[in-house]
C-alpha positions in Angstrom: 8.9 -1.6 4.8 8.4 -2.2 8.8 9.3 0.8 11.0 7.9 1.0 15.2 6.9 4.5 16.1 6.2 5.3 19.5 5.8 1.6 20.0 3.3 1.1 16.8 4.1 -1.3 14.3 4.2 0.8 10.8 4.0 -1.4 7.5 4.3 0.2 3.6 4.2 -1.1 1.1 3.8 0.0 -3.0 3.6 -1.5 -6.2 3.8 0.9 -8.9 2.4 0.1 -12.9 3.1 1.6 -15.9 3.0 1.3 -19.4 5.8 0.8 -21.8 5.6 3.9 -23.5 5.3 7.2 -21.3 2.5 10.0 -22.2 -0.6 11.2 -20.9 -2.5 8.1 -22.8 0.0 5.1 -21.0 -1.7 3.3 -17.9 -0.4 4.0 -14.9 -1.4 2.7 -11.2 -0.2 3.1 -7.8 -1.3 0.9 -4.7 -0.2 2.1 -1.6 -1.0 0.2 1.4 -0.8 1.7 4.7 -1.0 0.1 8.5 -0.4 1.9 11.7 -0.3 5.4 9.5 -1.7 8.2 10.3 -4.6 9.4 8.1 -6.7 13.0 8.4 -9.3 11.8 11.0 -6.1 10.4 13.4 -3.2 12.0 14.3 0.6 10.2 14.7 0.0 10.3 18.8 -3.1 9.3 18.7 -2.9 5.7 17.0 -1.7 3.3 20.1 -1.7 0.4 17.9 -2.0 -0.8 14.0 -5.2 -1.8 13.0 -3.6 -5.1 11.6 -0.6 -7.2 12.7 2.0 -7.7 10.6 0.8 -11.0 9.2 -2.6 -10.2 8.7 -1.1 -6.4 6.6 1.3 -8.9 4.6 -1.6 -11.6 3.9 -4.1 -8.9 2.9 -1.5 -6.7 0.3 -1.0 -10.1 -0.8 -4.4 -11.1 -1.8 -5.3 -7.8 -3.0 -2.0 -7.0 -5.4 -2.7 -10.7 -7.0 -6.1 -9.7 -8.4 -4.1 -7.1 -10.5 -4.6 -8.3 -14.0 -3.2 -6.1 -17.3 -5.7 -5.6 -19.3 -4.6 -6.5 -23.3 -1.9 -4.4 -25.0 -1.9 -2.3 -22.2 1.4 -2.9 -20.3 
């Protein structure tokens, strides 16, 4: 997802994981990425800029969501 607040370039993006059968004992895992969000040290006015262009967001949640291997029987 791409949205431009106040002139910053906002990028999201999830991947959610979770086992076939639901419970307390099924893996689960949620990767959020964030650019151009604000956090608890900076507030929404404050960020004039993301900390990554687009390319560079989209070329890092791709490297890092690849390394994502299921472990055995667990998905």
């Amino acid at each position: 997802m791409r949205a431009y607040v106040v002139g910053v370039c906002r990028i999201r993006k999830s991947l959610l994981l979770t086992g076939t059968n639901s419970g307390v004992g099924s893996p689960y895992l949620l990767l959020d990425f964030r650019n151009g969000y604000p956090n608890y040290l900076a507030e929404s006015d404050s960020i004039k800029q993301a900390s990554l262009t687009e390319g560079e967001a989209v070329a890092l949640w791709d490297v890092i969501s690849r390394t994502l291997r299921p472990r055995p029987h667990g998905f």
